[in-house]
C-alpha positions as CSV (number, residue, x, y, z in Angstrom):
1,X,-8.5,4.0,32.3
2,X,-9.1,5.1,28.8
3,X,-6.1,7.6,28.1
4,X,-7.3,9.9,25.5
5,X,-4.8,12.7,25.4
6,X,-1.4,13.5,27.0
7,X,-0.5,17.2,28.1
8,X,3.0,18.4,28.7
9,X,3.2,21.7,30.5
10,X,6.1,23.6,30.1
11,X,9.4,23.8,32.5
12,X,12.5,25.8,32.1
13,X,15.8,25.5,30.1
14,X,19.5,24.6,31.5
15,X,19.5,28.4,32.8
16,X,15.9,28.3,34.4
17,X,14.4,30.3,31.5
18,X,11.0,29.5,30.5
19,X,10.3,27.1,27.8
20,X,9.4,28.9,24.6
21,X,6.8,25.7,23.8
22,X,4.1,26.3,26.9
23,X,2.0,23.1,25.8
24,X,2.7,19.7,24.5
25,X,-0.4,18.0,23.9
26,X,-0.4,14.2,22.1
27,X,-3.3,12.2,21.6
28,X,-3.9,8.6,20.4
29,X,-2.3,7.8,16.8
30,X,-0.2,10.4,17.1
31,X,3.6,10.7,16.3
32,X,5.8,13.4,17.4
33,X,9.9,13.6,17.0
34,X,12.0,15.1,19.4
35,X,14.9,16.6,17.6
36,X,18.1,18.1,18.4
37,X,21.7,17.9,19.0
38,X,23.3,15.3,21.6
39,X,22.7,17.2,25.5
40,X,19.8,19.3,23.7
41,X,17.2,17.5,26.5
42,X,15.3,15.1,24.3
43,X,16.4,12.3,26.8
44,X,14.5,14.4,29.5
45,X,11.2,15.0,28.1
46,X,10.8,11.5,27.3
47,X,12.4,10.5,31.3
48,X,9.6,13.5,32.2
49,X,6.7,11.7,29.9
50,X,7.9,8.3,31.6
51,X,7.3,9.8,35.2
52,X,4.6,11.4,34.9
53,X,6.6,14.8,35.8
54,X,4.6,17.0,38.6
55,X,7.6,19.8,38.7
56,X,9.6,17.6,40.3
57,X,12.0,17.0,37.1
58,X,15.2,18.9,36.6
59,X,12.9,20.6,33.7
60,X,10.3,21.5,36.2
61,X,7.7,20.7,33.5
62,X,4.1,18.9,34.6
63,X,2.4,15.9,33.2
64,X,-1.2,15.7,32.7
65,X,-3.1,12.7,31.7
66,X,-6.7,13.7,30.6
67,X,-6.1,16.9,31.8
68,X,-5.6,15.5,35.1
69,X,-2.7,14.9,37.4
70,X,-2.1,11.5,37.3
71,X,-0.2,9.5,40.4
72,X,3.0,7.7,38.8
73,X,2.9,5.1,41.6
74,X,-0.5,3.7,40.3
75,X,-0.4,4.8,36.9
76,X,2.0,3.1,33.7
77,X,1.3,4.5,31.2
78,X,4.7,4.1,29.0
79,X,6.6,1.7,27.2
80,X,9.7,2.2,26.2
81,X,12.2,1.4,23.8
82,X,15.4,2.5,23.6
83,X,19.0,1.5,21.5
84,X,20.8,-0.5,23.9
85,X,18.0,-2.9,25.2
86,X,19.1,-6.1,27.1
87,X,16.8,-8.7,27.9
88,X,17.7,-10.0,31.5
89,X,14.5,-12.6,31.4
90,X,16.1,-16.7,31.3
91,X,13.2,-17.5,28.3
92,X,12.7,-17.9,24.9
93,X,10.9,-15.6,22.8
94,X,7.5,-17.8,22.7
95,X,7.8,-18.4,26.4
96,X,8.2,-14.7,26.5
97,X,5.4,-13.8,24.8
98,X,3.3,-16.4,26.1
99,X,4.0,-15.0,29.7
100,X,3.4,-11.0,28.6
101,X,0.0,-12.3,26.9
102,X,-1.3,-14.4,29.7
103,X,-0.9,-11.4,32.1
104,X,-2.8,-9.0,30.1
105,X,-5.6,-12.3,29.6
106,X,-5.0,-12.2,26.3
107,X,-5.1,-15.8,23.8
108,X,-1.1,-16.8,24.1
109,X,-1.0,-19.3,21.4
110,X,-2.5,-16.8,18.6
111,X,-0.8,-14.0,20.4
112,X,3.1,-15.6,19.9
113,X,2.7,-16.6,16.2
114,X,1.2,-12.9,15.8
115,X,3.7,-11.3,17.7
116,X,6.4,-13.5,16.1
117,X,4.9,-13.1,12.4
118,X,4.6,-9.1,13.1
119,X,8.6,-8.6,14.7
120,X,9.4,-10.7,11.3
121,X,8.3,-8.0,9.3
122,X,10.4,-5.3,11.1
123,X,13.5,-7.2,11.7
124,X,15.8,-7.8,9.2
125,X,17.3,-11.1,10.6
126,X,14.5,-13.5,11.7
127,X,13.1,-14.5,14.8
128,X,12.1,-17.9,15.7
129,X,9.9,-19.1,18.6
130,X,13.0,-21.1,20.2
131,X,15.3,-18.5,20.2
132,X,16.8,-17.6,23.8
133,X,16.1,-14.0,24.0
134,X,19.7,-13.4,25.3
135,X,20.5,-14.5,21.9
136,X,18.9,-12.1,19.9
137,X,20.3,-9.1,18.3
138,X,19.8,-5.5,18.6
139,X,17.5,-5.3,15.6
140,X,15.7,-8.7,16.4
141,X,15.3,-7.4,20.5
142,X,14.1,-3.8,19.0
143,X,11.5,-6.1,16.3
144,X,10.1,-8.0,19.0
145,X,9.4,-5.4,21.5
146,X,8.3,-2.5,18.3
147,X,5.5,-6.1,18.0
148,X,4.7,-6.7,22.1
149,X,4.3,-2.6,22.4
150,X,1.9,-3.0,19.8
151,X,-0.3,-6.0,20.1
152,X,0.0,-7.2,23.7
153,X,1.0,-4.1,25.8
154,X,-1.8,-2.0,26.8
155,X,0.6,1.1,27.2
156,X,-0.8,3.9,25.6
157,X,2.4,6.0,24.9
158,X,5.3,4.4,23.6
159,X,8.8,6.4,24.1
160,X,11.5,5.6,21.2
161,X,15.0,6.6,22.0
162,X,17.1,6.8,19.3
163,X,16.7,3.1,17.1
164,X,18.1,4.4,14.2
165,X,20.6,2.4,13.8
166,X,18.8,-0.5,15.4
167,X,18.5,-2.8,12.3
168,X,14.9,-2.7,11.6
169,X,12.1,-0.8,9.5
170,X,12.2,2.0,11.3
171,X,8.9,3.7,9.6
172,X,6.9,0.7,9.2
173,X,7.4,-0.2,13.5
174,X,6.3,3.3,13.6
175,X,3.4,2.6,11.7
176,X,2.4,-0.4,13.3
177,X,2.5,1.4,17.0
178,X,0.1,4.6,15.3
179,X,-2.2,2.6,13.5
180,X,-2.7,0.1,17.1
181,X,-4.2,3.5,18.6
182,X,-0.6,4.5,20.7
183,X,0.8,8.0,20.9
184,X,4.7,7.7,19.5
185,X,7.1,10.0,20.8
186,X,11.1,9.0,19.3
187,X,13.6,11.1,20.0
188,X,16.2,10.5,16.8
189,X,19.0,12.1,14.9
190,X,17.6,10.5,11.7
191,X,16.1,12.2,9.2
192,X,14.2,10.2,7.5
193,X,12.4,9.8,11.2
194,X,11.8,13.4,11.6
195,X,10.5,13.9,8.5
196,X,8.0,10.4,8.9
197,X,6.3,12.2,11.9
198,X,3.5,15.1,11.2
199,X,4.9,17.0,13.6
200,X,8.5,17.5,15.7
201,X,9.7,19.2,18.8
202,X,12.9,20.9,18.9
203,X,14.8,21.3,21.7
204,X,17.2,23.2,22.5
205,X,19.4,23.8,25.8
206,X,17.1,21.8,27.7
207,X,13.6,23.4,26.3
208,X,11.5,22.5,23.9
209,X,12.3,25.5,21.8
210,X,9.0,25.0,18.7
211,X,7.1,22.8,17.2
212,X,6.9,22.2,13.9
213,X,4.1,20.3,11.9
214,X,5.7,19.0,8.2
215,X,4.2,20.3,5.5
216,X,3.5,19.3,1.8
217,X,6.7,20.1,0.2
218,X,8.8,17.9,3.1
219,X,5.7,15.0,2.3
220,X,6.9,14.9,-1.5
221,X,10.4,14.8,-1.0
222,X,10.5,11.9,1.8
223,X,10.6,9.8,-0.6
224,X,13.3,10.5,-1.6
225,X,14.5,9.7,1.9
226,X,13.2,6.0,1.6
227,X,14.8,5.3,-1.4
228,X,18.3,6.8,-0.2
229,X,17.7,4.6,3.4
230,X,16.5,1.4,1.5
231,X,19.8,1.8,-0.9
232,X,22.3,1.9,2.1
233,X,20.4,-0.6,4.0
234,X,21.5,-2.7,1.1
235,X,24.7,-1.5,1.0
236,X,25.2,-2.4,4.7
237,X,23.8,-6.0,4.6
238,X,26.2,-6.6,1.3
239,X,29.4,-5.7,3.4
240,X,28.0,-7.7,6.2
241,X,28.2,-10.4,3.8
242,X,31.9,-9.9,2.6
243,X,30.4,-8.4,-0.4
244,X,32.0,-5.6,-2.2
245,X,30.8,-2.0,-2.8
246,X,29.9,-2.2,-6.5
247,X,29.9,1.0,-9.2
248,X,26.4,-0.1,-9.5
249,X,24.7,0.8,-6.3
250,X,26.6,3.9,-6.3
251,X,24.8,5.2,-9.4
252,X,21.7,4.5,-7.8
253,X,22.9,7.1,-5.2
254,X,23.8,9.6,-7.8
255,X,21.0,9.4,-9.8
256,X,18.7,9.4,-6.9
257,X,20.6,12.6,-6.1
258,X,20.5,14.3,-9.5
259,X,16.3,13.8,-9.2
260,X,16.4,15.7,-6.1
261,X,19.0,18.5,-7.4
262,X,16.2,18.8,-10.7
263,X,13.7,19.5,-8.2
């Protein structure tokens, strides 16, 4: 089934009010952010996404899939990713791969070096092909399934809960998954992350409460955003290491934040 577009039809709040967002629509290559406080509902939407929601949520809100309702019992249409991920499979990654790739008929021995090469390029430790995937780490498991979503899964809509802190490059996984044709939802308190995605949903109490598209003037600052996230990723692999916090990197910080006070 060729899955063009994904509509979310709105529920009701904690209290049974009406959602103030009455349509959620996502189509492929898109990216949308769910933001908002811890309890706000963001868990929900993408649980509701996951399900294929017919008002049978606690939100009340209704899936469609082409415009369609879709039957969850025949129909996957999600992966998802979330921060505490445990593999429970007795493999190694290549074995892994080689078994997810031969299901979808895919070419296994291309698809594991691909798959392998691609997580490398995400994760900050590397992965190897012997590696017992009860061995990996968070940021190694996150890596290698950002890679399978993309180039082996034939999930359309991939649902990211809260990887911030998951030890990887958190906008370039993104823009693998966009680029390979998927619709992205993440729900994050990172704002670097909200401000990657075009657009974000708010929620609020429950409810999607608006939806914002980023404009220009948030496009020219994120960079801003980078830089401070590619200075503390530093910061946090030097202390790993039994490295000291240096006077050095913390004028980086200042000066990177005297460029944004002059602007």
């Amino acid at each position: 089934m060729d899955i063009r577009e994904i509509t979310v039809l709105a529920g009701t709040d904690k209290q049974g009010h009406p959602e103030p967002v009455k349509e959620l629509t996502i189509r492929k290559g898109d990216v949308l952010v769910l933001a908002g406080p811890t309890g706000s509902g963001k868990s929900l939407l993408l649980s509701d996404l996951e399900q294929l929601a017919n008002g049978d949520s606690p939100s009340g809100r209704q899936v469609r899939v082409n415009g369609e309702i879709a039957d969850p019992f025949s129909l996957r249409i999600t992966a998802s990713l979330s921060q505490n991920m445990h593999f429970v499979m007795d493999l190694d990654v290549a074995s892994f791969i080689h078994l997810h790739a031969k299901s979808r008929g895919l070419e296994t021995n291309n698809s594991v070096a691909e798959v392998i090469r691609l997580a490398n390029s995400l994760a900050g430790e590397p992965l190897s092909p012997g590696m017992h995937l009860a061995s990996l780490s968070g940021g190694q498991s996150r890596a290698l399934m950002i890679s399978d979503a993309a180039l082996i899964s034939n999930a359309p809509v991939v649902l990211i809960d809260e990887i911030e802190n998951a030890g990887i490059n958190k906008s370039r996984g993104i823009e693998i998954l966009s680029t390979e044709g998927k619709m992205v939802l993440i729900a994050t308190h990172d704002p670097t992350l909200m401000l990657t995605a075009p657009r974000r949903i708010i929620m609020k109490n429950g409810a999607m409460s608006s939806l914002i598209d980023s404009d220009e003037w948030e496009q020219r600052h994120l960079e801003h955003f980078f830089r401070i996230d590619e200075i503390l990723a530093g910061i946090r692999q030097d202390l790993r290491q039994g490295k000291r916090l240096d006077e050095k990197t913390l004028n980086r910080l200042k000066t990177l934040q005297g460029e944004t006070d002059g602007q």
